[in-house]
C-alpha angles and dihedrals in degrees: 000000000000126000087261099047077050097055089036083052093052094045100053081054081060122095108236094261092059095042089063094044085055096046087046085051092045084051088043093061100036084055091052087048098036099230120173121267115202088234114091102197093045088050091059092044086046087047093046092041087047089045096049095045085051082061108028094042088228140006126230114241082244098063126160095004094068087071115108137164089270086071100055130088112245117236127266122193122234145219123254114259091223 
C-alpha cells in the first residue's frame, strides 16, 4: 500500500465533518507549496488569492466581496504622450 492509499484508507474512517476539514487542510498545504491543482480556473484563483495574501499580509473571508466603489481611485484623465 502506498503513502496515499494510506492516507485514502485513514480518511474514509473519518465522519463527513473531519474529512472536510482534511481535504481543507490537504488544499491548505498544496496552496503554501504551490502545487499544481488539475483545475485550471481554480489554479488561477489559488494562484490570485497566494499572490494577494503575499502582498496584503491576509485576506478577509469577504474578499473580495468587501470591495466597493468607495475603494476604488477615481479616474484622471492624462496627457498624450506625443
Amino acid at each position: 500500500m502506498n503513502l496515499s492509499e494510506l492516507i485514502f484508507e485513514h480518511a474514509k474512517r473519518l465522519p463527513p465533518q473531519l474529512q472536510q476539514e482534511t481535504l481543507d487542510f490537504i488544499s491548505w498545504i498544496e496552496r503554501r507549496h504551490g502545487i499544481y491543482v488539475s483545475n485550471p480556473a481554480r489554479a488561477a484563483a489559488q494562484r490570485t488569492e497566494s499572490f494577494l495574501a503575499k502582498i496584503a499580509g491576509c485576506l478577509g473571508e469577504d474578499f473580495p466581496d468587501d470591495i466597493d466603489d468607495a475603494d476604488l481611485g477615481v479616474d484622471v484623465p492624462r496627457e498624450s504622450l506625443e
